[in-house]
Structures are given as structure tokens and as C-alpha cells.
Wavefront OBJ file of the C-alpha trace (Angstrom):
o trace
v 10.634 7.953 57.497
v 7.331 9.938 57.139
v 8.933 12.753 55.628
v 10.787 10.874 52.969
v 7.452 9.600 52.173
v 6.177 12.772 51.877
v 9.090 13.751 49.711
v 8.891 10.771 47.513
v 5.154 10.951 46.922
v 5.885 15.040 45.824
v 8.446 13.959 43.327
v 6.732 10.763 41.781
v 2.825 12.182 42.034
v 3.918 15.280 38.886
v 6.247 12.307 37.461
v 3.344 10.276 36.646
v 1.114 13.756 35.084
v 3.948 14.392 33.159
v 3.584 11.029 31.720
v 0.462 10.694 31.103
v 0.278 13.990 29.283
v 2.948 12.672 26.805
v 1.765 9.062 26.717
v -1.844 10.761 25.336
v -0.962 12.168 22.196
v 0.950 9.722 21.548
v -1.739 7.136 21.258
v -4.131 9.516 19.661
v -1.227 9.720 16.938
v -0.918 5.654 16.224
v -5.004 5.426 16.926
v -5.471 8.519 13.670
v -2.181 6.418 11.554
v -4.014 3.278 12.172
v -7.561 4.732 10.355
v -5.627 6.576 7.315
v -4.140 3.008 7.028
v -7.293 0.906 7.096
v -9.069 3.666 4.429
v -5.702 3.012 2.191
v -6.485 -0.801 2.166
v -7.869 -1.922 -0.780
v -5.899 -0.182 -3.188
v -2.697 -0.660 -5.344
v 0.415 0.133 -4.224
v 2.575 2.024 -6.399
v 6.614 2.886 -5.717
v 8.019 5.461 -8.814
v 11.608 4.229 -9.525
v 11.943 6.630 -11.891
v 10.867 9.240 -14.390
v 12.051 11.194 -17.307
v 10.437 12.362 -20.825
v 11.343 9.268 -22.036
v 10.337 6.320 -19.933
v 8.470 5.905 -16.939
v 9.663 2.726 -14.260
v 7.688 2.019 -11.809
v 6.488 -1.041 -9.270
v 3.013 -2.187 -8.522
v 2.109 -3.913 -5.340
v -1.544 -5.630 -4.924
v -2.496 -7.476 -1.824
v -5.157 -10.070 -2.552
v -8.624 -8.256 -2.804
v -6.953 -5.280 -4.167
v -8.310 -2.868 -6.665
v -6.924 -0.622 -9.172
v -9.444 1.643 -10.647
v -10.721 1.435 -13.978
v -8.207 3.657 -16.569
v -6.964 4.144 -19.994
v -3.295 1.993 -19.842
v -0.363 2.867 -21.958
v 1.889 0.734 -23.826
v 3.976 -1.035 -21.342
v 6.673 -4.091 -20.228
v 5.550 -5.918 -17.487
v 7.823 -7.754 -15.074
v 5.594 -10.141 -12.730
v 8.162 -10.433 -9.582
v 5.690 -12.806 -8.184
v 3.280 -15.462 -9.251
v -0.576 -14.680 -9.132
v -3.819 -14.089 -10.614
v -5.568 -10.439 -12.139
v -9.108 -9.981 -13.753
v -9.735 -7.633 -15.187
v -12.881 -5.476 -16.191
v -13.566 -3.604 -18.829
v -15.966 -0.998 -19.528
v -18.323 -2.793 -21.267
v -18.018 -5.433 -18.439
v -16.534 -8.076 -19.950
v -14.001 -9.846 -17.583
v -10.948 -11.667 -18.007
v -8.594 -13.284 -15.960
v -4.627 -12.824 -16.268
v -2.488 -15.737 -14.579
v 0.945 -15.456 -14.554
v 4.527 -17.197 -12.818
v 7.325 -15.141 -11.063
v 9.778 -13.506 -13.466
v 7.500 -13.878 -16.194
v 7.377 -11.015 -19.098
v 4.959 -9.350 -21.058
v 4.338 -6.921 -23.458
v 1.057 -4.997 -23.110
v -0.825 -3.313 -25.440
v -2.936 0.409 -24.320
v -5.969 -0.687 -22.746
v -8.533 0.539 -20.503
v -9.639 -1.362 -17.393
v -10.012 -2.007 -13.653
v -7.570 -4.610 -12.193
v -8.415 -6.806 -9.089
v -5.874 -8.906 -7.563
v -8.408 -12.742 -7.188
v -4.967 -14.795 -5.858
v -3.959 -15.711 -2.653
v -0.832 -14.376 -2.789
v 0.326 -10.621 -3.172
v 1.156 -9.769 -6.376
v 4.637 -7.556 -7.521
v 5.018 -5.873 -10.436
v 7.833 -4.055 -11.979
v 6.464 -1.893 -14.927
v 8.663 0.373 -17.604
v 6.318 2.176 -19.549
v 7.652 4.230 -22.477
v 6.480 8.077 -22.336
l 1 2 3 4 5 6 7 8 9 10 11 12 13 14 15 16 17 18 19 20 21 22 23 24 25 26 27 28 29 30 31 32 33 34 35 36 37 38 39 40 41 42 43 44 45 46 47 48 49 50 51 52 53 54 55 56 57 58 59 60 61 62 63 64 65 66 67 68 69 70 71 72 73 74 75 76 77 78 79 80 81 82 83 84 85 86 87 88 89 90 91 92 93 94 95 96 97 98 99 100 101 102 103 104 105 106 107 108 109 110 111 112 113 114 115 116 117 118 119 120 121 122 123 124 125 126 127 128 129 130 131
């Protein structure tokens, strides 16, 4: 019985080292994914559906608190896929607020701004912006 002790503990002793060695980077890995995602809060979302010389589709995602930085904005269509709330701030820092309702439409004009999502709720956008 002693010796298949002995055996057992030879087998299982580098079984656990081996795990351990692959458990560690491992966790390093989700601990560095976990800090590039925390810096990347804060900021707009945005998902390119597509792109040619002639149009430009894409969709905006803004969790509440979320900036987008302040920008010259082309003429664009706005689809709001969800109801919420945008102010906006312009460069001689006059502010505005932009409510809208889900499936809502609107045509906007070039602009420059900063947008910050001041809802509750996340806020979708699907944008097709003429090139």
C-alpha cells in the first residue's frame, strides 16, 4: 500500500505544477483584458456596417455616461433603435439636450460637437451618412 502511495504522490505532485503553470497565464490574460476594458469605458461604441465612396452605414452604441468627443459631423440620417436622451456641447459651450423615442428618424444637418449619453438607458443608433 506504501508504494502505491509513493507512486500516486509521483504522478499527481508534477500533475498539479503542470497546472498551475497553465492556470497562471491564463489569469494574467483575463486580469490585462479586464484593464483594456475598464480604460475603453466611457466611450462610444461604433460597429461599421458598411462603406463605399458613396455612403457610409454605420451603428452607434452609448452606455449612459458615455462620451463621444467633440468633432466636425457630416450630413447624416439618424435611426434611434432605442429611446433616450443626448446633450450635446458645442464649442462655444452652449448645451443642448436631444430626446428622442425608439424608431424615431432624423435628418441632421453638419455640425460640430461632443455628445454625452444623460439617460438611463443605453442608447442605439443606426447612422447612414452620405460620403
Amino acid at each position: 500500500m506504501s508504494k502505491l502511495a509513493g507512486v500516486l504522490a509521483g504522478l499527481l505532485v508534477p500533475a498539479f505544477l503542470l497546472t498551475a503553470t497553465v492556470v497562471t497565464p491564463a489569469t494574467a490574460q483575463d486580469k490585462a483584458k479586464a484593464k483594456m476594458e475598464k480604460k475603453a469605458a466611457g466611450k462610444v461604441m461604433i460597429k461599421e456596417i458598411t462603406k463605399n465612396d458613396k455612403v457610409r452605414v454605420y451603428e452607434a452604441t452609448l452606455k449612459p455616461g458615455d462620451e463621444a468627443p467633440s468633432m466636425e459631423r457630416p450630413f447624416r440620417v439618424i435611426r434611434y433603435l432605442t429611446a433616450g436622451a443626448i446633450q450635446r456641447t458645442y464649442p462655444d459651450g452652449k448645451k443642448d439636450t436631444l430626446k428622442f423615442k425608439a424608431g424615431e428618424v432624423r435628418v441632421q444637418d453638419r455640425a460640430t460637437y461632443s455628445a454625452k449619453n444623460v439617460g438611463k438607458t443605453t442608447v442605439h443608433l443606426y447612422v447612414v451618412q452620405p460620403m
